[in-house]
ZAMARGU-4260 file (C-alpha; in steps of 0.2 Angstrom, whole numbers, plus 5000, padded with zeros to 4 digits):
<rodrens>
0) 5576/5622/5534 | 5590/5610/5528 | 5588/5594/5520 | 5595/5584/5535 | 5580/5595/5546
5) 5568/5594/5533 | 5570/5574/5531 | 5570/5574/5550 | 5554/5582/5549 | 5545/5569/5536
10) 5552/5554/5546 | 5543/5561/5562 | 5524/5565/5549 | 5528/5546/5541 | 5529/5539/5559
15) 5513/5548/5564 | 5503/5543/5550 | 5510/5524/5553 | 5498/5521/5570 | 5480/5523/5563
20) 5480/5513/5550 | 5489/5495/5563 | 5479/5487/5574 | 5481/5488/5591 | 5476/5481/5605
25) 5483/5492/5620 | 5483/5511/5622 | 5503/5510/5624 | 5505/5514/5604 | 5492/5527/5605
30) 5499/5536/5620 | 5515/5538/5611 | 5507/5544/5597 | 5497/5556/5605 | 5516/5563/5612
35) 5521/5564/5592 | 5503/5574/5589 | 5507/5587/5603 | 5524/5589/5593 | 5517/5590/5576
40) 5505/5602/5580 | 5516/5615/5586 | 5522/5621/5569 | 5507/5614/5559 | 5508/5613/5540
45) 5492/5625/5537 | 5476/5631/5543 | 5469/5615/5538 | 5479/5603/5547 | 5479/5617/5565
50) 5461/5613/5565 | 5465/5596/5562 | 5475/5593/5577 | 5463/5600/5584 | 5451/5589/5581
55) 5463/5572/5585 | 5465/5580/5604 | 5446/5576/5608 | 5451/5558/5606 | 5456/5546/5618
60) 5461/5528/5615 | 5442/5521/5615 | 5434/5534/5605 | 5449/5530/5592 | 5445/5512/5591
65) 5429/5513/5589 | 5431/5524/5575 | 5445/5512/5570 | 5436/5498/5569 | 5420/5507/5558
70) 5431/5516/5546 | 5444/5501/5541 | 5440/5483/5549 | 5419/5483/5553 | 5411/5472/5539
75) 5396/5482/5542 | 5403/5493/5532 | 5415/5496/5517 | 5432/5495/5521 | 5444/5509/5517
80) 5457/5497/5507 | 5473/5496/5516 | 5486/5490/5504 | 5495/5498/5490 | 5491/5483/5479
85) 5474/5485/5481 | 5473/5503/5476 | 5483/5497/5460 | 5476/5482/5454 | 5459/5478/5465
90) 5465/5465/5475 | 5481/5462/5488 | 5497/5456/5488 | 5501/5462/5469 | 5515/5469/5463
95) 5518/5487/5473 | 5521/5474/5487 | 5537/5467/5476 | 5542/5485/5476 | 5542/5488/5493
100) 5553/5472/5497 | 5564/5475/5484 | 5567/5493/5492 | 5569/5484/5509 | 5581/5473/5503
105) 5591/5489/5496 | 5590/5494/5513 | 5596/5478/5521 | 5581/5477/5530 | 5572/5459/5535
110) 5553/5459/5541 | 5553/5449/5556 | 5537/5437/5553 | 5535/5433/5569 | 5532/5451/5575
115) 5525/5459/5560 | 5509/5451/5553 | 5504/5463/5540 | 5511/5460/5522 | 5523/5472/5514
120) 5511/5484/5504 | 5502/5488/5518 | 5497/5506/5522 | 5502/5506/5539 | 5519/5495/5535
125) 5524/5508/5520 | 5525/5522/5530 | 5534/5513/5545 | 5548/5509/5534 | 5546/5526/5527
130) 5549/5535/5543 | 5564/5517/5544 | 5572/5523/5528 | 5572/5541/5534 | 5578/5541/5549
135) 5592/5530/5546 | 5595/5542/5531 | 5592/5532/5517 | 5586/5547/5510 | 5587/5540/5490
140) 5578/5524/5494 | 5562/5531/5504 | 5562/5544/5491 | 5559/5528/5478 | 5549/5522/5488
145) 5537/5537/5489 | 5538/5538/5471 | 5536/5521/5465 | 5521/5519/5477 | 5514/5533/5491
150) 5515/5543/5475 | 5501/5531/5467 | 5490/5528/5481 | 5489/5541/5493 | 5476/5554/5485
155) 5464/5539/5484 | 5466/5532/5500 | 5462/5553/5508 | 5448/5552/5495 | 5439/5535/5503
160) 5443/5542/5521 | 5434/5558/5517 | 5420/5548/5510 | 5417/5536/5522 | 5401/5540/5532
165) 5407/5535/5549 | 5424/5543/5548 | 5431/5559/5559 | 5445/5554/5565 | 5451/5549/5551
170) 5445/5564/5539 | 5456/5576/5552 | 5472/5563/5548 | 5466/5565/5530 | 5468/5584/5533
175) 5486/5583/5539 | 5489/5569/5525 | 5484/5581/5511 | 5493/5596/5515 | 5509/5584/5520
180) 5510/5575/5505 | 5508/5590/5495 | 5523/5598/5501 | 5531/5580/5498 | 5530/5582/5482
185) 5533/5600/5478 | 5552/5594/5489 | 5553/5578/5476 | 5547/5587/5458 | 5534/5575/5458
190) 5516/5575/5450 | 5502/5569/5457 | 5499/5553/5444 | 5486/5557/5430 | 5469/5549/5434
195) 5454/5548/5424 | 5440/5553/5437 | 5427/5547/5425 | 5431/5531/5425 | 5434/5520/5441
200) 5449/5516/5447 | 5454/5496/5451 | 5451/5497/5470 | 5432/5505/5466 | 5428/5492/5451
205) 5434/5478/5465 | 5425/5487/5481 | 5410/5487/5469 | 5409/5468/5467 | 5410/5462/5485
210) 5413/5468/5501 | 5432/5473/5504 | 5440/5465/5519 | 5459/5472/5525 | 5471/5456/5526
215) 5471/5456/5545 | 5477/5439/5552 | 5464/5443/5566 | 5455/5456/5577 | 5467/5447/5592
220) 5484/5450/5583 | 5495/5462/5592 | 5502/5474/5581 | 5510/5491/5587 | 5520/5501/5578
225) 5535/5497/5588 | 5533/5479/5585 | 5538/5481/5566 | 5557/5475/5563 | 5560/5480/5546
</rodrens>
């Protein structure tokens, strides 16, 4: 595989990963995403990620929500944080955010407000204009982009998806995650960034103070992938 094929290829896995983690409120998101999975699965990454798929094709829309809901919005429970910030610093709209719009901006990209309520350092958002970057190939700006923040976040956010009690669903995506962004980095001769695992990390001190809740505008915003003008 070349690296036009190969960057083809991220930008369809950064597309995928994009629509569980925005809320919807239709199944018209999901159905196209469901076409991507079918794709993806064909030439899965490893054993781990076959199953995986496996494991996503006994969901239909309803079952997904349901588990969408528990796993990242339900106050019942504790959140899985949804922002890049958060996983840095314990709270939202911190500094990865400015990276991220500074890397738009490279990109001549605009986020159209109107359309697109979540902030820039969203999960969901970040991998959007991942798949954005690569498949207008602006190869060197989603690769700054992974390295100056996927590269930081990504190993906690699988870590708080495969802990969370009501999430299955979301540990198969986890699965597909952890082998995907492995082989990202083995293709960008990048390190997984050192963490101390006996101490906690920002987004754990601040999930330990007070329940964690995502920065949704509301459960009635409509947000589909599709709808994000970057």
């Amino acid at each position: 595989m070349n690296n036009g094929d190969m960057n083809r290829a991220r930008a369809y896995y950064y597309e995928f990963f994009a629509t569980p983690f925005l809320f919807s409120e239709s199944d018209e998101s999901f159905k196209i995403w469901q076409e991507q999975m079918k794709f993806l699965s064909q030439n899965p990454i490893n054993e781990s990620a076959k199953k995986a798929f496996d494991e996503l094709m006994k969901f239909d829309f309803n079952a997904f929500k349901a588990e969408q809901n528990d796993v990242l919005f339900n106050l019942s429970y504790a959140n899985v944080p949804l922002t890049a910030s958060f996983y840095e610093e314990g709270r939202d709209d911190g500094v990865a955010r400015i990276r991220v719009i500074d890397i738009l901006k490279k990109a001549g990209y605009v986020r159209n407000f109107d359309e697109c309520k979540v902030s820039e350092d969203y999960v969901g958002f970040i991998f959007s204009a991942m798949a954005r970057l690569l498949g207008d190939e602006k190869v060197e700006l989603a690769n700054e982009l992974f390295k100056s923040v996927i590269n930081g976040f990504v190993d906690e956010l699988c870590e708080m998806l495969d802990e969370h009690s009501r999430a299955k669903f979301y540990l198969a995506i986890k699965d597909i995650m952890s082998g995907f962004f492995e082989l990202e980095r083995a293709f960008l001769a990048l390190s997984a960034p050192f963490r101390d695992k006996s101490e906690l990390s920002p987004a754990r001190i601040a999930l330990n103070k007070k329940p964690y809740q995502s920065k949704m505008p509301t459960m009635k915003s409509k947000i589909n992938m599709d709808e994000i003008t970057l």
